[in-house]
NURO-837338 format. One record per residue (C-alpha): residue in three letters; residue number from 1; x, y, z; chain. Coordinates in steps of 0.2 Angstrom, whole numbers, plus 5000, padded with zeros to 4 digits. Layout:
BEGIN
+------+-----+------+------+------+-----+
: type : seq :   xx :   yy :   zz : mol :
+------+-----+------+------+------+-----+
:  ALA : NUM :    X :    Y :    Z :   A :
...
+------+-----+------+------+------+-----+
END
This chain:
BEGIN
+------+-----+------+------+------+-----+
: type : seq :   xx :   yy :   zz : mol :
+------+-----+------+------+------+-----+
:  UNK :   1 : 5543 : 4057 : 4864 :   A :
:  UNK :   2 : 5527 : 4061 : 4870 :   A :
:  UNK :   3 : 5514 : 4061 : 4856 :   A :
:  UNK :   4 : 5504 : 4074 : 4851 :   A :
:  UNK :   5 : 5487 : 4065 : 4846 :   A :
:  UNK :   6 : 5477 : 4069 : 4864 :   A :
:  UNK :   7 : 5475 : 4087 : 4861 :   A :
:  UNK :   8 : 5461 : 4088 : 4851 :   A :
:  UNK :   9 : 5445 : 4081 : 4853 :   A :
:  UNK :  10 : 5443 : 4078 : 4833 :   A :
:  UNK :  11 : 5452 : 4064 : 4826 :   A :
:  UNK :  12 : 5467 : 4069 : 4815 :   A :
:  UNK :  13 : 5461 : 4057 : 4802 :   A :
:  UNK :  14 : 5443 : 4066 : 4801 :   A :
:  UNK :  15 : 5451 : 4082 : 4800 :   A :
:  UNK :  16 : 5464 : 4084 : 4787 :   A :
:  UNK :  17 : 5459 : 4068 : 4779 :   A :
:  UNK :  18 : 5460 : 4074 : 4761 :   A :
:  UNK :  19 : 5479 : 4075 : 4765 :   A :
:  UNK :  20 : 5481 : 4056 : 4770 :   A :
:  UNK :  21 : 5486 : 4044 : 4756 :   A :
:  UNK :  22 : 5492 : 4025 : 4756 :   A :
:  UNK :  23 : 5506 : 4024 : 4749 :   A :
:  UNK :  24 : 5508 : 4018 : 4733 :   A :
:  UNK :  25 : 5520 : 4003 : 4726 :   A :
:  UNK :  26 : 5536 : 4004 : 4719 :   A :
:  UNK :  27 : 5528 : 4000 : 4703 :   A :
:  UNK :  28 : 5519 : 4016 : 4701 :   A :
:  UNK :  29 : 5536 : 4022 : 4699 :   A :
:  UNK :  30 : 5539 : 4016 : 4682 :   A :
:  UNK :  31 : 5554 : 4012 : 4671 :   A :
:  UNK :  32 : 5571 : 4004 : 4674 :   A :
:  UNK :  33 : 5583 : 4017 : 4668 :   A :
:  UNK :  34 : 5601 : 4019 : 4676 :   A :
:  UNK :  35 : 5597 : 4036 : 4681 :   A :
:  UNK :  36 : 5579 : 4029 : 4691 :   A :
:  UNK :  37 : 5585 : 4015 : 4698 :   A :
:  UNK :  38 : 5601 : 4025 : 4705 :   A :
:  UNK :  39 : 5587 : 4037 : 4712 :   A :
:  UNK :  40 : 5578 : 4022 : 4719 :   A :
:  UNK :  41 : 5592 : 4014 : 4725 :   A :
:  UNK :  42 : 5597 : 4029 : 4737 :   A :
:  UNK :  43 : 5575 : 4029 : 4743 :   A :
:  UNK :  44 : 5580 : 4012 : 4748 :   A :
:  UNK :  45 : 5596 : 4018 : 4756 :   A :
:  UNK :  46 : 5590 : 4032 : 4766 :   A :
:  UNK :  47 : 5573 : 4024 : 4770 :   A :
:  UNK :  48 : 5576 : 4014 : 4786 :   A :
:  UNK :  49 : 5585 : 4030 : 4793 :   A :
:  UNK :  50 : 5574 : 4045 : 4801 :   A :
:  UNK :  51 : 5586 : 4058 : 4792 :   A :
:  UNK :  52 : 5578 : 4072 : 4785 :   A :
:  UNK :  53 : 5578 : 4070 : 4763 :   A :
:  UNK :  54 : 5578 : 4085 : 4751 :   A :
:  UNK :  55 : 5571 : 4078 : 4735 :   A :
:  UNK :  56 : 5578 : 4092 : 4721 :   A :
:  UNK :  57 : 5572 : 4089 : 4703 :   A :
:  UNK :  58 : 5563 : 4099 : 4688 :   A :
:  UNK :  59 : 5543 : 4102 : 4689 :   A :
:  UNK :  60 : 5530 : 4087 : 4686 :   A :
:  UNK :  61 : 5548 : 4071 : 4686 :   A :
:  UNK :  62 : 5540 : 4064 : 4700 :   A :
:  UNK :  63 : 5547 : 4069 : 4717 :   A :
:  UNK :  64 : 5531 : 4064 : 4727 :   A :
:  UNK :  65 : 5532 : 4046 : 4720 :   A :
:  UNK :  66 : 5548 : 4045 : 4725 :   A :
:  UNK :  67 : 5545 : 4053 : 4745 :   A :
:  UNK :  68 : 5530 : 4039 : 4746 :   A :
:  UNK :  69 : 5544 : 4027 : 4740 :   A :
:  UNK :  70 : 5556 : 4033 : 4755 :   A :
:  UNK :  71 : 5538 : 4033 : 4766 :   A :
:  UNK :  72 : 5534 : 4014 : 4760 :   A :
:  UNK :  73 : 5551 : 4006 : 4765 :   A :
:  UNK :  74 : 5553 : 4015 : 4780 :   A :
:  UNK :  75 : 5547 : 4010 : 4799 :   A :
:  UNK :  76 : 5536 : 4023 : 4797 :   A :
:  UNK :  77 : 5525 : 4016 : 4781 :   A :
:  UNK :  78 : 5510 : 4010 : 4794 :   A :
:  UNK :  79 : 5508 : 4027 : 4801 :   A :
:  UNK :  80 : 5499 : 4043 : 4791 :   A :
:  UNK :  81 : 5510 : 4049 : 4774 :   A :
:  UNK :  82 : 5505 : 4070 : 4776 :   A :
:  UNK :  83 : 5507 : 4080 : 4762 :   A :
:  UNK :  84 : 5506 : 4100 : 4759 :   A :
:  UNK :  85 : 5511 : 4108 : 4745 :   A :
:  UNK :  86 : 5518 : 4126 : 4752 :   A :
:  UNK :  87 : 5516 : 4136 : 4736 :   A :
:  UNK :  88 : 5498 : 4131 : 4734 :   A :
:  UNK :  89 : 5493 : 4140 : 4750 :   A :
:  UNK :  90 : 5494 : 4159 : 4755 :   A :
:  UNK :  91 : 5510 : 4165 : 4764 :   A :
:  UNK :  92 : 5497 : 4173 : 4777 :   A :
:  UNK :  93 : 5489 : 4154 : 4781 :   A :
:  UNK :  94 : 5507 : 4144 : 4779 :   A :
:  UNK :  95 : 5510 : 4144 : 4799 :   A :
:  UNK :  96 : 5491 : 4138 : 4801 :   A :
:  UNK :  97 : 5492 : 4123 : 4790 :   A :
:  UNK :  98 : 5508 : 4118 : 4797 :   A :
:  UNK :  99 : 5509 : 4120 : 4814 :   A :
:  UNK : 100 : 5488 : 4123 : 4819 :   A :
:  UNK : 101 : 5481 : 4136 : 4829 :   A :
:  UNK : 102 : 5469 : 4137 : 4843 :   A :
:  UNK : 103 : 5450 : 4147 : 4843 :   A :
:  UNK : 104 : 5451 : 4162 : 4841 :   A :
:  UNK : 105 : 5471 : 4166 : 4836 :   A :
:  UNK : 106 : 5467 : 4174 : 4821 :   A :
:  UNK : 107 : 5451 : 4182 : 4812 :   A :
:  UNK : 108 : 5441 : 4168 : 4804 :   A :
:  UNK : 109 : 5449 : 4156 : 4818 :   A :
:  UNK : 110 : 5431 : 4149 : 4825 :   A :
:  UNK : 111 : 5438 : 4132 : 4830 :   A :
:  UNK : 112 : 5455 : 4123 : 4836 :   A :
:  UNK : 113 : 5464 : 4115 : 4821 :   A :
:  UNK : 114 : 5477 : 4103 : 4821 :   A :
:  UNK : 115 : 5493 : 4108 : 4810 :   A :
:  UNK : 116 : 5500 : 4096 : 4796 :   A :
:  UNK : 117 : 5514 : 4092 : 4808 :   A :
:  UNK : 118 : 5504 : 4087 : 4822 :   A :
:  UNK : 119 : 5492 : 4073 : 4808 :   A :
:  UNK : 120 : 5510 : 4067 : 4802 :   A :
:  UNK : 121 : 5515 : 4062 : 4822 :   A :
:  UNK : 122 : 5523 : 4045 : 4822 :   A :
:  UNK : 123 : 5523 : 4046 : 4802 :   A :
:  UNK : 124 : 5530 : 4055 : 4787 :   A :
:  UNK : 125 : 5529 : 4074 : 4781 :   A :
:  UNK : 126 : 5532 : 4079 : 4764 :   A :
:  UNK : 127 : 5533 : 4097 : 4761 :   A :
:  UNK : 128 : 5531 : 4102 : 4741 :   A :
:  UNK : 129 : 5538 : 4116 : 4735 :   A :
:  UNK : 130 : 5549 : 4120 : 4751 :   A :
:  UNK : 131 : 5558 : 4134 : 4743 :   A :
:  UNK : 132 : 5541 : 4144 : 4744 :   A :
:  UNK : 133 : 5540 : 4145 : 4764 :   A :
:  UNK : 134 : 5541 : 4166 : 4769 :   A :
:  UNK : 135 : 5558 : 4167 : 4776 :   A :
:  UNK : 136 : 5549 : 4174 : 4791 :   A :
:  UNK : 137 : 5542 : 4158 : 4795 :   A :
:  UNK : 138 : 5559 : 4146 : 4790 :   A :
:  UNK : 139 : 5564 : 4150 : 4809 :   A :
:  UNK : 140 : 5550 : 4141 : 4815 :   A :
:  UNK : 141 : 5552 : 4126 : 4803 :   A :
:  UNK : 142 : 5572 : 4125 : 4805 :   A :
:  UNK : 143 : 5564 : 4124 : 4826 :   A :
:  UNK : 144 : 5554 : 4106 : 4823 :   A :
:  UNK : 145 : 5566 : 4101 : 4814 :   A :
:  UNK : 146 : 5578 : 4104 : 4827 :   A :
:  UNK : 147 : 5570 : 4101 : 4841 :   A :
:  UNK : 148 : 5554 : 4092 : 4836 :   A :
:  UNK : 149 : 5544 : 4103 : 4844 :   A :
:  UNK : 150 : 5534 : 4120 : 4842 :   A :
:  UNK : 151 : 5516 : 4129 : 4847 :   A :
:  UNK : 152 : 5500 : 4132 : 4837 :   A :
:  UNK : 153 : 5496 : 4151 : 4832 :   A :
:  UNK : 154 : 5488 : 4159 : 4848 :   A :
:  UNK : 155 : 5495 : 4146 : 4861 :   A :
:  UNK : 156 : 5513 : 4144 : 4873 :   A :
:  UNK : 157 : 5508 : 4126 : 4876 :   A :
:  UNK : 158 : 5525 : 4118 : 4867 :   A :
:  UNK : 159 : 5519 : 4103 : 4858 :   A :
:  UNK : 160 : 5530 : 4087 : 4854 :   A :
:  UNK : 161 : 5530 : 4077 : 4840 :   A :
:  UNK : 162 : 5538 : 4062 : 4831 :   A :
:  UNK : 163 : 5539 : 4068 : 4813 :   A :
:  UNK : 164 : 5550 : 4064 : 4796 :   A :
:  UNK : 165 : 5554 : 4077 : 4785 :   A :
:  UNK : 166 : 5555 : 4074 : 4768 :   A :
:  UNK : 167 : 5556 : 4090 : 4756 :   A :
:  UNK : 168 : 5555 : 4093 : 4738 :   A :
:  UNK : 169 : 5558 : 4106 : 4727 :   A :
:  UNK : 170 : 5562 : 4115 : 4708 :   A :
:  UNK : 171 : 5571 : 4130 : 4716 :   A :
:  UNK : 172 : 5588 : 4134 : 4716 :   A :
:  UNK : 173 : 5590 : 4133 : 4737 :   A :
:  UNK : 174 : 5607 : 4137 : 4733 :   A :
:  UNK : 175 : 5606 : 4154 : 4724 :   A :
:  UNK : 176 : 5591 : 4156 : 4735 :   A :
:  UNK : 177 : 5602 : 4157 : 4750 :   A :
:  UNK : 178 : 5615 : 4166 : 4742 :   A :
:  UNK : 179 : 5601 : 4180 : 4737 :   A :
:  UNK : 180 : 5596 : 4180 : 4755 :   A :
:  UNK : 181 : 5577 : 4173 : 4750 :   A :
:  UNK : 182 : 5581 : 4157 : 4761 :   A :
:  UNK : 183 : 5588 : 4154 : 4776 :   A :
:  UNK : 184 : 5607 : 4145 : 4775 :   A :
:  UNK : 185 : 5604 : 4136 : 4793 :   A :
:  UNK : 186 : 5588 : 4128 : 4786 :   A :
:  UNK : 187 : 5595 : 4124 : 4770 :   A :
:  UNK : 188 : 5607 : 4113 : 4780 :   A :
:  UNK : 189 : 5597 : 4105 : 4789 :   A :
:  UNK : 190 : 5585 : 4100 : 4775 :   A :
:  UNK : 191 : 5600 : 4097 : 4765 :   A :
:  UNK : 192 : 5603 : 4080 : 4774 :   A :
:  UNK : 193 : 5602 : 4068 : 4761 :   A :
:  UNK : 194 : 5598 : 4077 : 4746 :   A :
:  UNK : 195 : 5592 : 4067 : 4729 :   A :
:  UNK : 196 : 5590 : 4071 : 4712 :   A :
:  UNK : 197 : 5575 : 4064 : 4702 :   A :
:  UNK : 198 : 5580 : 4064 : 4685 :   A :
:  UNK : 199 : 5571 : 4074 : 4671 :   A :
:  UNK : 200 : 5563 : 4063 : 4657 :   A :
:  UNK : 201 : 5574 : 4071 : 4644 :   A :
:  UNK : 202 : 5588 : 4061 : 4654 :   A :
:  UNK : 203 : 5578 : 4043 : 4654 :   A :
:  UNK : 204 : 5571 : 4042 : 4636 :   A :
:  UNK : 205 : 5574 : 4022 : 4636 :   A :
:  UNK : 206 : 5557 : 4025 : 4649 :   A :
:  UNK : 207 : 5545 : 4033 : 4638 :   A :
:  UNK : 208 : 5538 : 4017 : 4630 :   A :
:  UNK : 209 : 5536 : 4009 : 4648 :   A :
:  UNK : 210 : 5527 : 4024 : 4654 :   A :
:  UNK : 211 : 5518 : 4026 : 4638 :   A :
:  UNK : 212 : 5510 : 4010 : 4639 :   A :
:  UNK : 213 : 5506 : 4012 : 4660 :   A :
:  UNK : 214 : 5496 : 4029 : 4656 :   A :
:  UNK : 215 : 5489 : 4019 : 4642 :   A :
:  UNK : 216 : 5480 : 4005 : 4653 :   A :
:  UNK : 217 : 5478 : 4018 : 4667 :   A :
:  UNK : 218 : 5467 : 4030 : 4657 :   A :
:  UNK : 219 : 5461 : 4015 : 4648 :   A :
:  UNK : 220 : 5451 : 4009 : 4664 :   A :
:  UNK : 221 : 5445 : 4026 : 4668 :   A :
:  UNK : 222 : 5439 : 4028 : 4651 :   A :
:  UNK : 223 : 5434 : 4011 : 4646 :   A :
:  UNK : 224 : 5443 : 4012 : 4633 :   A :
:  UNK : 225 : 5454 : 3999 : 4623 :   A :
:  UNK : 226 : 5470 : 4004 : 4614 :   A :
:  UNK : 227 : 5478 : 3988 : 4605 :   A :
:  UNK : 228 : 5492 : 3998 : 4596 :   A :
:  UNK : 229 : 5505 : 4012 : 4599 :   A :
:  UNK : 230 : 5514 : 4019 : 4583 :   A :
:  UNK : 231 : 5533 : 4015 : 4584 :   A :
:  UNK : 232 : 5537 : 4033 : 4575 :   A :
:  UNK : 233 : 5525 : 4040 : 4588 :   A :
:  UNK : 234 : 5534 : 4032 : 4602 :   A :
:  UNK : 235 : 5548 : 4035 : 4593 :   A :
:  UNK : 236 : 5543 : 4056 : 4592 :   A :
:  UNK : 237 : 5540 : 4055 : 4608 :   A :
:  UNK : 238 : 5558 : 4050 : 4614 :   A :
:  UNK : 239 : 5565 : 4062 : 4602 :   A :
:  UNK : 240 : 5556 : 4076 : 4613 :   A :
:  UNK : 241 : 5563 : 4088 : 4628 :   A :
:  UNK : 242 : 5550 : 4087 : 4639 :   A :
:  UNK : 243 : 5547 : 4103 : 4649 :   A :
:  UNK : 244 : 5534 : 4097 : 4659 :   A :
:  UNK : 245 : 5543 : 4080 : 4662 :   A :
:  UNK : 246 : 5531 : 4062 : 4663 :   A :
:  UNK : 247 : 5515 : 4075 : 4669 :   A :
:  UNK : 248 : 5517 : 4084 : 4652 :   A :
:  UNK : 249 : 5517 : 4066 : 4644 :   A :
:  UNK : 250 : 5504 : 4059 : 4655 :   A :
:  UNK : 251 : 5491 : 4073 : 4647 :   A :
:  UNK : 252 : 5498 : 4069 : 4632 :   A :
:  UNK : 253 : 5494 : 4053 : 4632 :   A :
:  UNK : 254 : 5477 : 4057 : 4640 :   A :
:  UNK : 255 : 5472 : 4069 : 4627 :   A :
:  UNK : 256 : 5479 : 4057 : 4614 :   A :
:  UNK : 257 : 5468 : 4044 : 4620 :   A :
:  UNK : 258 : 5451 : 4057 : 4617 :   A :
:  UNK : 259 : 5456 : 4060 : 4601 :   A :
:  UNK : 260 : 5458 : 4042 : 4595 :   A :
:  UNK : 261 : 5442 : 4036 : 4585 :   A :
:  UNK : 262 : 5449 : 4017 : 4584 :   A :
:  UNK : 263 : 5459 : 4007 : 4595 :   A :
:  UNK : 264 : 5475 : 4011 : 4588 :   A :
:  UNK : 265 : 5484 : 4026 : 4599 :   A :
:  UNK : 266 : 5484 : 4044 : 4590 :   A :
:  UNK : 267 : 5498 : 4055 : 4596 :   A :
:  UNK : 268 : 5501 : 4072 : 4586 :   A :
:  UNK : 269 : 5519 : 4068 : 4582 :   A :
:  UNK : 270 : 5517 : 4085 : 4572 :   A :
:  UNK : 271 : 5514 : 4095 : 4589 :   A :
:  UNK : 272 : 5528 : 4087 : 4596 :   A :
:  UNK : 273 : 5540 : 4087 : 4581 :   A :
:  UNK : 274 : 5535 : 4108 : 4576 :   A :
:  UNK : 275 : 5538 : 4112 : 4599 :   A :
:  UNK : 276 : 5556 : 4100 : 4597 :   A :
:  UNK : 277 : 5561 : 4112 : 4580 :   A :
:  UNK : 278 : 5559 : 4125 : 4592 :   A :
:  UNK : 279 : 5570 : 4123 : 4602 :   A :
:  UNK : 280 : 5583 : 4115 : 4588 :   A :
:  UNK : 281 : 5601 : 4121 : 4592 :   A :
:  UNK : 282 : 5608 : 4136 : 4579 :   A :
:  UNK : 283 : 5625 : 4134 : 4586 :   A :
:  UNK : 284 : 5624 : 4119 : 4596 :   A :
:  UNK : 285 : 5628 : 4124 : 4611 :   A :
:  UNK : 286 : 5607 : 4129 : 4616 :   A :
:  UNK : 287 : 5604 : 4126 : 4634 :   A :
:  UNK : 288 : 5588 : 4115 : 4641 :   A :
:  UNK : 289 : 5585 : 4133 : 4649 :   A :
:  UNK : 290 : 5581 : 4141 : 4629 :   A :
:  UNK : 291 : 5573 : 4123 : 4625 :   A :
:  UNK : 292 : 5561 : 4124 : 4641 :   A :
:  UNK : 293 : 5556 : 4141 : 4636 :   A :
:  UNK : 294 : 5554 : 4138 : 4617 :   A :
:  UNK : 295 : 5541 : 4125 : 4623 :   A :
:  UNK : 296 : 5533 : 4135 : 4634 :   A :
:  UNK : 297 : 5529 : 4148 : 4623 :   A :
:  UNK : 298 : 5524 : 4138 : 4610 :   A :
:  UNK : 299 : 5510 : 4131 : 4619 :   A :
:  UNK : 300 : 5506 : 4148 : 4630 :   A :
:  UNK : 301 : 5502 : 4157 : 4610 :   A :
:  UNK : 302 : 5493 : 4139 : 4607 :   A :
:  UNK : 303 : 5481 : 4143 : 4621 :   A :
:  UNK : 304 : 5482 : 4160 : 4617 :   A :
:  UNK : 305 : 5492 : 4166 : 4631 :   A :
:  UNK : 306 : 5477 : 4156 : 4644 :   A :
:  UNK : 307 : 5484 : 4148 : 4658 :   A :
:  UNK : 308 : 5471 : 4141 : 4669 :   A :
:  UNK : 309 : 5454 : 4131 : 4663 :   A :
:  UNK : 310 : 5453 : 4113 : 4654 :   A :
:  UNK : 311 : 5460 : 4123 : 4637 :   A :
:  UNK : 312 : 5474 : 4131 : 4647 :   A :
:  UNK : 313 : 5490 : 4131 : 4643 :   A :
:  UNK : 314 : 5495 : 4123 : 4659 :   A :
:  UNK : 315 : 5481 : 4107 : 4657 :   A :
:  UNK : 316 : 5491 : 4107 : 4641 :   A :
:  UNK : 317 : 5507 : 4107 : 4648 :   A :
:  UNK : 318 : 5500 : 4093 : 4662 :   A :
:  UNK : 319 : 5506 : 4106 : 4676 :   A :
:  UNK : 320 : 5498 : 4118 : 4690 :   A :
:  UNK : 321 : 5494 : 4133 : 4684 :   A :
:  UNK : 322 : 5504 : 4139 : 4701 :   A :
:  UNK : 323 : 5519 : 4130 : 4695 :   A :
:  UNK : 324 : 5516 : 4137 : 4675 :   A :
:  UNK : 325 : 5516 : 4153 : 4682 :   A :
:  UNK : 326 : 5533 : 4150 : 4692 :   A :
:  UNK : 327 : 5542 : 4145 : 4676 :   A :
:  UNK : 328 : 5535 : 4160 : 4666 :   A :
:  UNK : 329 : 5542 : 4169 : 4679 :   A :
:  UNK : 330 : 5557 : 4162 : 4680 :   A :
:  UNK : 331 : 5560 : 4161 : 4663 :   A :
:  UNK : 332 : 5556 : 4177 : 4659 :   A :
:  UNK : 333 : 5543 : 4174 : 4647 :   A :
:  UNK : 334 : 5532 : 4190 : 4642 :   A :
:  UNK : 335 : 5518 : 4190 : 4632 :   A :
:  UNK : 336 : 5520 : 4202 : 4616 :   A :
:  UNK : 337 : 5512 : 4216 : 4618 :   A :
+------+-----+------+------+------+-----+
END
């Protein structure tokens, strides 16, 4: 196919470069559970192929690691990895940022940009949070995929690419479609090869791996020195649901290590023992749904119902405050009036 590089004068690099990252190693993913190496095993798998991969798992397990992962053992890896995440941008700028638009196709347009899909050319582009594109705009999405082709906003020059798809998402894409919020012949096509990343509650044997990479990673940027971690700490740890998955235990960790005076690790088990009792089963048959949303709101009335900011409750919880907001939502949590 005829690339897309020669049609504007900026290179792609130069002009989305905050969107280009090297793909990291396999050992960024860490652990050696049966449920990650399953989900590694199917990266490897699916890699060498150009199919398009729907990587399906709960909020902060990982999913990018594991596109980068598909990204690194694929032809593509020495061509750019693009990344957008569709629910951090506004609906109204969604077709711009994916597919580019020429001067003066829009109010505010004073200059040709380059959509992600035309950066990604020749390499891999992963779409976060897929279930969040506008129906009105899947048409034109299910189009590249189809067809690997499509025009800016404000020009009928058809423009062909050489892209790989890979998606991610938190959303239900099957209830999604049944309530007519996404498209079934989209959901199809991304559908492909679908993967589950795992939620942490379902690799506990992890934690004390993980614990000990975020330990030496926040260790360097710190310059900071932690000789011991606590069994019963780690041991609390394993005992917990996590909600936010290894993002919520990497902020743990993080705010753990600030707090520390000497060089042994101080986690507050009590925080995590008091938000586990929450969520402790009356009748044993409590869903991860109830234990998600007693966590949740424990830490929403620790910040005092604040979301955003360093004291937030989703810095607290590790997460986006776009993504805390979704799961408030879709948990229905309301604050008491």
């Amino acid at each position: 196919m005829q690339a897309a590089r020669e049609l504007s004068s900026v290179p792609a690099r130069t002009r989305m470069e905050e969107s280009v990252r090297n793909a990291p190693s396999a050992e960024e993913i860490v652990g050696k559970s049966a449920a990650l190496r399953r989900v590694l095993g199917q990266a490897a798998l699916v890699a060498p192929t150009d199919a398009v991969v729907l990587i399906q798992g709960e909020t902060g397990t990982g999913k990018e690691l594991v596109a980068r992962e598909v990204h690194r053992l694929s032809s593509r890896s020495h061509r750019p990895f693009i990344k957008l995440n569709c629910a951090a941008i506004p609906s109204g700028l969604l077709e711009s940022e994916l597919f580019g638009h020429e001067r003066g196709a829009f109010t505010g347009a004073i200059a040709q940009k380059m959509g992600r899909f035309e950066v990604a050319d020749g390499g891999t582009l992963f779409l976060d949070e897929v279930g969040e594109i506008p129906v009105e705009l899947q048409p034109k999405l299910l189009r590249v995929l189809q067809e690997q082709e499509f025009e800016r906003l404000g020009s009928s020059r058809t423009i062909k690419v050489d892209v790989r798809l890979v998606a991610a998402t938190n959303r239900d894409l099957v209830r999604m479609v049944q309530e007519q919020r996404f498209r079934d012949d989209l959901y199809y096509r991304l559908n492909v090869f679908p993967m589950h990343v795992p939620p942490l509650r379902d690799r506990p044997e992890d934690i004390p791996a993980l614990v000990q990479y975020f330990v030496e990673r926040f260790g360097r940027r710190m310059n900071r020195h932690i000789e011991g971690i606590p069994n019963e700490a780690v041991a609390a740890m394993q005992r917990y649901a996590w909600p936010g998955n290894v993002r919520e235990l990497a902020n743990l960790i993080e705010r753990a290590m600030i707090l520390s005076p000497g060089p042994t690790l101080d986690v507050p088990i009590a925080e995590l023992e008091q938000a586990r009792s929450l969520g402790a089963p009356r009748n044993g048959t409590t869903t991860f749904g109830q234990l998600e949303r007693a966590s949740i709101l424990s830490v929403l009335e620790e910040a005092n119902w604040l979301i955003a900011g360093p004291r937030g409750a989703a810095a607290r919880l590790g997460m986006k405050r776009t993504t805390l907001q979704s799961l408030i939502k879709r948990l229905e949590i309301v604050r008491p009036v």
